[in-house]
C-alpha positions in Angstrom: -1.6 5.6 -57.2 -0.1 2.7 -55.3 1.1 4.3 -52.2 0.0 1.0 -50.3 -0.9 -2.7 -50.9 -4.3 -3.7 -51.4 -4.4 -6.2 -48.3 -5.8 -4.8 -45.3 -4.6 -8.2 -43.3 -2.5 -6.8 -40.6 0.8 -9.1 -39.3 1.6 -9.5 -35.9 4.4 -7.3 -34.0 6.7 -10.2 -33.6 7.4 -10.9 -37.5 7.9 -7.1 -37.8 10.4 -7.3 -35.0 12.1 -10.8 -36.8 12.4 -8.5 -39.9 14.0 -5.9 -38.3 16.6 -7.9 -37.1 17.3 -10.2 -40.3 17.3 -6.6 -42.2 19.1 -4.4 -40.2 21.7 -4.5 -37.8 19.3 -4.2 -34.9 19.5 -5.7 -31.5 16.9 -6.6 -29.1 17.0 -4.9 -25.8 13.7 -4.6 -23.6 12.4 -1.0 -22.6 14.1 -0.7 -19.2 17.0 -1.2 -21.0 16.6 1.0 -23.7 16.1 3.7 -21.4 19.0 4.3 -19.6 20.7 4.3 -22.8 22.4 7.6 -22.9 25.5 8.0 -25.4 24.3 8.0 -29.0 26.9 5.5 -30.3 24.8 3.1 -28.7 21.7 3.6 -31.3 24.5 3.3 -34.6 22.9 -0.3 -35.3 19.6 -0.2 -34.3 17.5 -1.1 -30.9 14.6 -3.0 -31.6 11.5 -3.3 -28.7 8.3 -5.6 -28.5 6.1 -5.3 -25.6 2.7 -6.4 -24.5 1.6 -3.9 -21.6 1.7 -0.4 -21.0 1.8 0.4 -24.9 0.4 3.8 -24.5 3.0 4.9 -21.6 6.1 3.3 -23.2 5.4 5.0 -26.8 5.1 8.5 -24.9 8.5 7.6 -23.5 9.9 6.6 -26.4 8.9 9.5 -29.0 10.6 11.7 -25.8 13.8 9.9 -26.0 14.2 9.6 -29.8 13.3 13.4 -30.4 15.9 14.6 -28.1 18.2 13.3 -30.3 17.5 15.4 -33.2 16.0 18.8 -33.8 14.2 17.7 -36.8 12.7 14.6 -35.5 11.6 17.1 -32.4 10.2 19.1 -34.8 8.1 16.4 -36.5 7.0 15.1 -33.3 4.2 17.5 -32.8 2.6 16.1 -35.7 3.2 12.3 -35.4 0.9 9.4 -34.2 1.5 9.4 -30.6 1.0 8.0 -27.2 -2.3 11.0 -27.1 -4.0 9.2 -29.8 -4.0 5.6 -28.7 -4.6 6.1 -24.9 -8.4 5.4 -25.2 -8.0 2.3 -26.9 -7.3 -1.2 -26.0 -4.0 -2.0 -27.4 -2.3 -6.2 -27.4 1.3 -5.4 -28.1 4.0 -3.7 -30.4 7.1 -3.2 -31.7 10.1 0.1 -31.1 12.8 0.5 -33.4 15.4 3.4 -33.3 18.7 3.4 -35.3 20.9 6.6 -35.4 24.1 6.5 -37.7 26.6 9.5 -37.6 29.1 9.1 -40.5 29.6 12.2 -41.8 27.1 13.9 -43.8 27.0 11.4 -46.5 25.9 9.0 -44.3 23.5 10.2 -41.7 20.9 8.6 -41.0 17.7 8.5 -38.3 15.0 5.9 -38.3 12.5 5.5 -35.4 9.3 3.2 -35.8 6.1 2.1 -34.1 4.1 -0.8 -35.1 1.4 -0.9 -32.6 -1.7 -3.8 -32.6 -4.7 -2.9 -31.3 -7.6 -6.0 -29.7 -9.2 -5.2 -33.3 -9.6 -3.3 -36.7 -12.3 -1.2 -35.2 -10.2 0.4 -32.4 -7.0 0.7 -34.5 -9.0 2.6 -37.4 -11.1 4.7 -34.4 -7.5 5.2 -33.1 -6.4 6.7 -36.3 -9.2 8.6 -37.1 -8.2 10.3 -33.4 -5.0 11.5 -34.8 -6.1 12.4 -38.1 -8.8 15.0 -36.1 -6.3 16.2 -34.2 -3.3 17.1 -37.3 -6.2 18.7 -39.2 -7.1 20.7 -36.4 -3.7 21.7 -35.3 -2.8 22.2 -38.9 -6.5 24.1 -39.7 -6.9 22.0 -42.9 -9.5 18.9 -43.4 -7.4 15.6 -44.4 -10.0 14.0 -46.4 -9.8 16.8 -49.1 -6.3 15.9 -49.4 -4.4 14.5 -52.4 -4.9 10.6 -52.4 -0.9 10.6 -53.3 -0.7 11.2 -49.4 -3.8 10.6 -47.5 -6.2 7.6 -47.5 -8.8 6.1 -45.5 -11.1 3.8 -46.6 -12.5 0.5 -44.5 -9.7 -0.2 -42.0 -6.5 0.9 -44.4 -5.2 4.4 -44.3 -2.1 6.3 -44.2 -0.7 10.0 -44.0 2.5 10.7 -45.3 4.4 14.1 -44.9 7.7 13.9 -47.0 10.6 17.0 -46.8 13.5 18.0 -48.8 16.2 19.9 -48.1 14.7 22.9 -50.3 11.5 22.6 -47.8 12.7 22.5 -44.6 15.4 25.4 -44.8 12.8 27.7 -46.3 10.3 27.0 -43.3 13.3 27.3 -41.3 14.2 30.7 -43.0 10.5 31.5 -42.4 10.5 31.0 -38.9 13.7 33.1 -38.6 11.9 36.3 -41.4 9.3 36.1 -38.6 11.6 36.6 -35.6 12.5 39.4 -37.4 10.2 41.5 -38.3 8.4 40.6 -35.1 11.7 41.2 -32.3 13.4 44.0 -35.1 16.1 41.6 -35.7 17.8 38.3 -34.7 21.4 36.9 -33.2 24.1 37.0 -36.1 24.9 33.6 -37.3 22.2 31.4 -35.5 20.1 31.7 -38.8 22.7 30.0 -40.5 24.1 27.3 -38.3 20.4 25.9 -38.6 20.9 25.7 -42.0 23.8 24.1 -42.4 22.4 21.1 -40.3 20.1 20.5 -43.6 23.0 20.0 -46.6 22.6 18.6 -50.0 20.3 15.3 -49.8 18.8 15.9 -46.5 15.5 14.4 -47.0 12.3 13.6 -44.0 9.3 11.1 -44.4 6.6 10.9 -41.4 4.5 7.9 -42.0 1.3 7.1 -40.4 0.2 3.5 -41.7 -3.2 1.7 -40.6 -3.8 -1.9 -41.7 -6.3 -3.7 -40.5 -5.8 -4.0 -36.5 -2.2 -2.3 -36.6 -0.8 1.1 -37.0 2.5 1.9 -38.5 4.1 5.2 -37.1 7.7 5.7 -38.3 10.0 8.9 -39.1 13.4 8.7 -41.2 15.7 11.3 -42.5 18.4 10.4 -44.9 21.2 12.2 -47.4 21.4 9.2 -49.2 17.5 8.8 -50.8 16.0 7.1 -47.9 17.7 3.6 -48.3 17.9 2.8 -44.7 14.0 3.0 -44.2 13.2 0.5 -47.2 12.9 -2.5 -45.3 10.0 -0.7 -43.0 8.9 0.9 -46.4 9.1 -3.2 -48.0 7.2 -5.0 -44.7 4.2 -2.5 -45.2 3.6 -3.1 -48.8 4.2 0.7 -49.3 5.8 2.5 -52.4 8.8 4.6 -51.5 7.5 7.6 -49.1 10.5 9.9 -50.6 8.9 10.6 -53.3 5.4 11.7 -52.4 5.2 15.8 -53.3 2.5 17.2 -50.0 2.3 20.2 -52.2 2.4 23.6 -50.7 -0.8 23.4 -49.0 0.7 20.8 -46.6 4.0 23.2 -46.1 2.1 26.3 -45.1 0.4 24.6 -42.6 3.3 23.0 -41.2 5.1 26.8 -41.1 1.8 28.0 -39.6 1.9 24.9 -36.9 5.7 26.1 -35.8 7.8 23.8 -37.8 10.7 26.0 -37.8 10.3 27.1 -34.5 10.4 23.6 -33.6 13.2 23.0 -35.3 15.4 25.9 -33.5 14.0 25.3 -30.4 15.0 21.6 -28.2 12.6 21.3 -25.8 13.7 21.9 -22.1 13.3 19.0 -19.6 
């Protein structure tokens, strides 16, 4: 299958920031900083974030800032490793990285990434398991009869991986929208449609969830150009390329049963 490497050695949150700058165009800003940040230009080259307190409480903060800047991320934020599933655990440090280009639809790009190390492999893996409990339960499905292709867990290395295409995402978005019909007896002319022209040809989504011995790997991308801004995340991991894992339709209905398109239409209020 070789979705992941074989090592479960995890590396510390400082070489995966050093990577992130020498591969990207990143720069280092701490979180105060980061959040007062407020015109999306400022995210074009990448902000990159290590800490070593308050882990839980800054990655709430974060996944709140970064899905507020797109309605797809927003939408796969319901189902992401977040701050809910590593509150309980004893955490050391860990790494933020948000980059955001706007070129034209060609172009477009969103990446946003948590590598988070926990005191030990024992926490990080019951930290995971956490998470994994609560997606199957939200999404009414059990993980471990899942497709190895996208779901693994196995003596502290596991991942989940949730990977969209264009085709995907406008149908659950068309679902959501058949639903507001036949449930309201009709819906606003031309809001169906401006959601869909968000999504053009290319559009693609990955959510990775990535445990490795005492660290966990949460990162999001979308990308019209095959996902070659999130190779150097996809490279440090040992991972093959997350674009081309097929979840199958199991994984899809559950998502349109969770909300996804809803999601999607629908930018949560302050």
């Amino acid at each position: 299958m070789g979705s992941v490497s074989c090592s479960s050695n995890s590396i510390h949150p400082k070489k995966f920031r050093d990577m992130l700058l020498e591969e990207t165009s990143a720069v280092e800003y701490d979180f105060s900083e980061f959040k007062k940040m407020d015109d999306e230009s400022m995210f074009s080259d990448g902000v990159v974030i290590y800490e070593d307190e308050d882990i839980a409480k800054y990655s709430g903060e974060f996944d709140k800032k970064i899905s507020q800047d797109s309605r797809s991320v927003f939408a796969m934020s319901h189902y992401e490793y977040s701050s809910e599933d590593m509150k309980d655990y004893d955490i050391k440090d860990a790494v933020f990285y948000f980059a955001n280009t706007d070129e034209g639809d060609d172009n477009d790009c969103f990446t946003a990434a948590k590598y988070i190390r926990f005191d030990n492999r024992e926490q990080a893996q019951a930290s995971f398991e956490d998470y994994c409990d609560r997606i199957s339960t939200a999404w009414d499905f059990k993980l471990s009869k899942m497709d190895e292709s996208y779901y693994s867990l196995d003596d502290y290395e596991g991942y989940f991986i949730v990977t969209m295409n264009q085709e995907v995402v406008t149908g659950l978005i068309n679902s959501y929208f058949d639903y507001v019909r036949k449930a309201y007896g009709g819906e606003m002319a031309g809001v169906r449609e401006s959601y869909l022209d968000l999504y053009g040809d290319g559009f693609e989504i990955t959510m990775v969830t990535y445990l490795k011995g005492r660290t966990i790997t949460s990162a999001i991308c979308w990308d019209y150009k095959g996902g070659d801004v999130f190779e150097p995340i996809v490279d440090f991991l040992g991972m093959s390329d997350p674009f081309e894992v097929d979840n199958g339709m199991d994984i899809y209905h559950s998502i349109d049963n969770a909300g996804f398109g809803e999601y999607i239409v629908k930018i949560e209020e302050e």
